[in-house]
C-alpha positions in Angstrom: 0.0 0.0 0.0 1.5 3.3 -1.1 1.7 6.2 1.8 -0.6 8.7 1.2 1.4 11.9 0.6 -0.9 14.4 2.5 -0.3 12.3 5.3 3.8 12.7 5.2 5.7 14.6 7.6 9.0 16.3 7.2 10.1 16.7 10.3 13.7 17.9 8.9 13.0 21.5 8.0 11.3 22.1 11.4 12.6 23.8 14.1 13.0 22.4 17.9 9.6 22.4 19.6 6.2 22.3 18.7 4.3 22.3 15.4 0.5 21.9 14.4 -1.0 19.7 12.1 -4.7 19.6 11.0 -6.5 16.9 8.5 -9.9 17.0 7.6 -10.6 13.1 6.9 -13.9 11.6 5.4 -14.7 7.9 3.8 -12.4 8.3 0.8 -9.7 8.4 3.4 -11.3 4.7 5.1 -11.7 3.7 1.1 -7.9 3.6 1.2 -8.0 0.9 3.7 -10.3 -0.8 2.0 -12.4 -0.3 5.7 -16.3 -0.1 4.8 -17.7 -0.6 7.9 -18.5 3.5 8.2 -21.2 4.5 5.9 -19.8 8.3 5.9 -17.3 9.7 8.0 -17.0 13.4 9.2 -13.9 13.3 11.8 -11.4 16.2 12.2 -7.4 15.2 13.1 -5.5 17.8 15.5 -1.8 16.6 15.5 0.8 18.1 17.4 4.2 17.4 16.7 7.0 18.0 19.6 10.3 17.9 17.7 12.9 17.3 20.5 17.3 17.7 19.8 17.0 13.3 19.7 13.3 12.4 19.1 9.8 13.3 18.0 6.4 13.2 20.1 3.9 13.0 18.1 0.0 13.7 19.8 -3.2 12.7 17.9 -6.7 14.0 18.9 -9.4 12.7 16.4 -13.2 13.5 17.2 -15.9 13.7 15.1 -18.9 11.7 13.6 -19.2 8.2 11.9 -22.5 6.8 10.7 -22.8 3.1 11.1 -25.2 0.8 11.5 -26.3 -0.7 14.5 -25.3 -4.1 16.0 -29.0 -5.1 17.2 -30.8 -3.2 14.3 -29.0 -2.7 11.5 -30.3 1.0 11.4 -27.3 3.6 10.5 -27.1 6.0 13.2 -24.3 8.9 13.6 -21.1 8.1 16.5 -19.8 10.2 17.9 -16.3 9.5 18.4 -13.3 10.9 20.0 -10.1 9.9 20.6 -6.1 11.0 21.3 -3.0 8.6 20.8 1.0 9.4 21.6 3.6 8.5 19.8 7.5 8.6 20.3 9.6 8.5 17.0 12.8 7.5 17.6 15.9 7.6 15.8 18.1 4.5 15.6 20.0 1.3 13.3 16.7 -0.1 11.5 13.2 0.6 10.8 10.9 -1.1 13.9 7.0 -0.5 14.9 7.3 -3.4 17.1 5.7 -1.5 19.8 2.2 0.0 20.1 3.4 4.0 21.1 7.1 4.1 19.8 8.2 4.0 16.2 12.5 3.3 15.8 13.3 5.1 12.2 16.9 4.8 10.7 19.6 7.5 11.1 18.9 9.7 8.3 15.4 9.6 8.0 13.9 12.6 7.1 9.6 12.6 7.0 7.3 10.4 9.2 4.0 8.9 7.7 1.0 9.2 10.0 -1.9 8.0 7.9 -1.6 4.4 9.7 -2.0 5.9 13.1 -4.8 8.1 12.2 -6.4 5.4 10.7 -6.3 3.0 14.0 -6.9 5.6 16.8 -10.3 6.6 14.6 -11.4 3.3 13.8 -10.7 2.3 17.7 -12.4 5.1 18.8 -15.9 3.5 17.5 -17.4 1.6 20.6 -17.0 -2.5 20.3 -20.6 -2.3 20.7 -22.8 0.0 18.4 -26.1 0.7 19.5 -28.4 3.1 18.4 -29.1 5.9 20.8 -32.8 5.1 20.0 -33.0 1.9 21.7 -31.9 3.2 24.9 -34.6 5.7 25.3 -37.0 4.0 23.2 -38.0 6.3 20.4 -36.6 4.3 17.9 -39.6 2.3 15.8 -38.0 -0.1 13.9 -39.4 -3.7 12.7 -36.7 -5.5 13.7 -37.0 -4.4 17.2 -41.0 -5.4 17.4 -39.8 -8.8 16.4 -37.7 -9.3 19.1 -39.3 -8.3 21.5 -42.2 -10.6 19.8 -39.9 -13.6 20.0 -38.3 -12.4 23.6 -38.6 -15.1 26.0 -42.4 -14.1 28.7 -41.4 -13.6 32.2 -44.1 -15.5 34.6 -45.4 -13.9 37.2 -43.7 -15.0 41.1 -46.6 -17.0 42.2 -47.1 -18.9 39.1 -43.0 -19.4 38.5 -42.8 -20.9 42.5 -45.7 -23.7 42.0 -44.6 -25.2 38.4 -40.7 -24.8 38.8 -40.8 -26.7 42.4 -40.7 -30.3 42.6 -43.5 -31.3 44.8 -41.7 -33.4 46.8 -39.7 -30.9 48.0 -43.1 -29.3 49.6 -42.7 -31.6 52.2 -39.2 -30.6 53.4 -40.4 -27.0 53.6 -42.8 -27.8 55.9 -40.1 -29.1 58.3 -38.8 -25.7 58.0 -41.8 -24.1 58.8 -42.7 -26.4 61.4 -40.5 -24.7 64.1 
């Protein structure tokens, strides 16, 4: 997959301390990866780089909205999202992303790619579980809803559930009980 070049920082020509970055990203951007599981995307990307004397620190906030569709449903509905990641670039013998917040570049490297780590901290900052906000407070009228609650188990009432769920020979051994 060829870097995006919107998404490519050179770090070289900056001077020592901080620098602002801002991307405006939408589905196209998600196209890329080949990710469809947003239906549109609206999500702003504030990214401050911190160019230190022997490293970078580099500080993503994303927020914004994503429409997906819900997990129970399957009605789209618009997520919020928001989300901030660090990341230390390092400078050092060969090229390693082994771990999850620090990125080794060789000596001599001269621009930094972020597209892959705006990428992940958006699409981690969608909930594991996406449920429409209609559910919860019960205005949303959808058919799929009146079918499960159509096929949702019936809770008995407490009177009825104690006399068929209890053995009846265990009727005897509360009367010991009672017998005091």
């Amino acid at each position: 997959m060829k870097p995006l070049k919107m998404y490519t920082i050179p770090f070289v020509g900056l001077k020592i301390g901080k620098h602002h970055f801002e991307y405006e990203i939408d589905n196209t951007f998600f196209e890329y990866f080949e990710f469809d599981d947003f239906n549109n995307a609206q999500l702003k990307v504030a990214l401050t780089l911190d160019k230190k004397s022997a490293h970078l620190e580099l500080h993503f906030d994303i927020s914004g909205v994503v429409n997906v569709n819900c997990d129970s449903t399957n009605e789209p509905y618009d997520q919020p999202i928001s989300n901030t990641f660090d990341l230390v670039v390092k400078f050092g013998d060969e090229y390693n992303d082994d771990y999850v917040d620090i990125l080794m570049v060789p000596h001599g490297t001269f621009e930094v790619n972020v597209q892959q780590y705006i990428y992940e901290t958006a699409v981690l900052g969608v909930p594991a579980k996406r449920m429409h906000p209609g559910i919860e407070d019960g205005t949303l009228d959808s058919e799929i809803l009146k079918k499960l609650e159509e096929l949702s188990p019936k809770e008995k009432d407490d009177k009825d559930k104690d006399s068929e769920d209890i053995d009846p020979r265990w009727n005897t051994l509360k009367k010991l009980l009672t017998d005091k």
